[in-house]
Wavefront OBJ file of the C-alpha trace (Angstrom):
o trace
v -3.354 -53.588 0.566
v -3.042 -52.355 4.212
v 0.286 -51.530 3.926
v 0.180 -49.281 0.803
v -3.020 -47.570 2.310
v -0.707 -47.161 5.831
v 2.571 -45.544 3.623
v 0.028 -43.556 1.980
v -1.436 -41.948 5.125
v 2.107 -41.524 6.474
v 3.690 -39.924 3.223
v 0.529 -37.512 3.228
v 0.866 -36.813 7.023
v 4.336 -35.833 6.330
v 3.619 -33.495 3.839
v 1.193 -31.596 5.874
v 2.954 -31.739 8.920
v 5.891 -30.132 6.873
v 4.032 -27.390 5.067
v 2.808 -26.482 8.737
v 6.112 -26.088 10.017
v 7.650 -23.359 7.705
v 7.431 -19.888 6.626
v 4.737 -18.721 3.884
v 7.020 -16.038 3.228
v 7.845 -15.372 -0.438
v 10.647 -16.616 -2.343
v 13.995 -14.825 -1.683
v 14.694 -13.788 -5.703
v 18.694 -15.153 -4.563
v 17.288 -18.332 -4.278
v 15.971 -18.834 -7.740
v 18.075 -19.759 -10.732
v 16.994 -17.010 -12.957
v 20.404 -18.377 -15.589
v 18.346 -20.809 -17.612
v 15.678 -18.716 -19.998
v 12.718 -20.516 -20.871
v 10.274 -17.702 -22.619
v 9.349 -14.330 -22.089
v 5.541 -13.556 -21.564
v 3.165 -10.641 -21.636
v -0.502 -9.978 -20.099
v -0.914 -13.799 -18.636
v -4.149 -14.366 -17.160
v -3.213 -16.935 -13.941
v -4.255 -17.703 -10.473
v -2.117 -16.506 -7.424
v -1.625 -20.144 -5.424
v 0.590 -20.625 -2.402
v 1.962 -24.358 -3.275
v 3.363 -26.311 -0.504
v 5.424 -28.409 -2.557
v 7.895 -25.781 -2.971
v 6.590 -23.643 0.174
v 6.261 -20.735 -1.870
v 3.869 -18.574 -3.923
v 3.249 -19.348 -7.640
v 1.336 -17.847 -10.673
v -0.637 -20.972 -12.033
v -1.554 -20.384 -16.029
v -4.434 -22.989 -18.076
v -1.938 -23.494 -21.568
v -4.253 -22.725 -24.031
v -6.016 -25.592 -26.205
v -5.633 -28.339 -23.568
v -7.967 -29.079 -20.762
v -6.015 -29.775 -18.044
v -2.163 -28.517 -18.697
v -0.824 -25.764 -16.972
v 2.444 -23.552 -16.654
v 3.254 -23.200 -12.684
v 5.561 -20.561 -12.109
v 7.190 -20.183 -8.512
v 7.470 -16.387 -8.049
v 10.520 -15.224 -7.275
v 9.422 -11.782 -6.403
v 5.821 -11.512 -5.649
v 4.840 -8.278 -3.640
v 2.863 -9.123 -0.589
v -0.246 -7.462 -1.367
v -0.448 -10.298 -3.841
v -0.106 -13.314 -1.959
v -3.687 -14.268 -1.453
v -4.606 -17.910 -2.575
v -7.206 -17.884 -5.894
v -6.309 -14.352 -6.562
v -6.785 -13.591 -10.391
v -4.046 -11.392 -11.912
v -2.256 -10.444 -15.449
v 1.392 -10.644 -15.499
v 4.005 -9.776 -17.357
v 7.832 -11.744 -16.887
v 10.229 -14.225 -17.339
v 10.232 -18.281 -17.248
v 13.207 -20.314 -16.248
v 14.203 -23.810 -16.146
v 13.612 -25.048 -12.203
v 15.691 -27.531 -11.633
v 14.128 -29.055 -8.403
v 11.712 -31.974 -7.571
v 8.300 -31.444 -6.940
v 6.498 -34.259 -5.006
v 2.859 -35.424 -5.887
v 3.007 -32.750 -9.042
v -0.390 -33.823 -11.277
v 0.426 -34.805 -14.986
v 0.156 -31.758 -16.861
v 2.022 -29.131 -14.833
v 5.499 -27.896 -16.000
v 7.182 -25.720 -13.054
v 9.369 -22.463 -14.041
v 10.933 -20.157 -11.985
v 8.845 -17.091 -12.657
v 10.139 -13.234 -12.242
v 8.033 -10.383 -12.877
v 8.375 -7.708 -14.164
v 4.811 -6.541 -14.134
v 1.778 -7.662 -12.097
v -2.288 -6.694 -11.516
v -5.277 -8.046 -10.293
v -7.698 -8.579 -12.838
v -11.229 -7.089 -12.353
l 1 2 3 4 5 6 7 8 9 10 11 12 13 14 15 16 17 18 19 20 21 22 23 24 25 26 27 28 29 30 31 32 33 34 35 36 37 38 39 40 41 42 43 44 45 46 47 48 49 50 51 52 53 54 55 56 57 58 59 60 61 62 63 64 65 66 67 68 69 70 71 72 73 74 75 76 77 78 79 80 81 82 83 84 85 86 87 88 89 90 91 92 93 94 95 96 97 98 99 100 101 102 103 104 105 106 107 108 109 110 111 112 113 114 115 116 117 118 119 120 121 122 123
């Protein structure tokens, strides 16, 4: 029991420590794989989150008629003025396959790449 509680402090202390280390800059759209479509959407309701898994920003959207399911879209071109964790905003893009591994992702999320065409804060 020690031992799993001691690789559990250490796999979490890695994860910090690497967050810590790099840029919170936004996504460079040339490093998303915008070839894969996935759906179009129009006027989203999400949550602006920066996720350290991927150590970038992403639009987090509640799927409608479950209670804990969401649609996490890493933003491949978020303007700055909107990268501010629990922002609320109404979108308007396009979801593609992402192909990458996400560590300690909780049942229930699906990532996308996310572009936007169309962004606002909701008030």
């Amino acid at each position: 029991m020690k031992s799993i509680i001691k690789m559990f402090i250490v796999v979490v202390s890695m994860i910090v420590m690497g967050s810590c280390e790099k840029d919170q800059s936004d996504v460079d759209i040339q490093s998303c794989n915008l070839s894969n479509l996935v759906k179009d959407v129009s006027d989203l309701e999400g949550t602006v989150w920066f996720n350290s898994s991927t150590n970038s920003y992403a639009i987090y959207v509640s799927i409608p008629g479950s209670y804990d399911s969401q649609d996490v879209g890493i933003v491949c071109n978020l303007p700055e003025k909107y990268q501010v964790d629990g922002l609320k905003i109404v979108f308007n893009g396009k979801y593609f396959i992402y192909e990458k591994d996400v560590l300690l992702t909780p049942s229930g999320q699906t990532y996308y790449y996310l572009e936007l065409s169309n962004i606002r804060s909701k008030n």
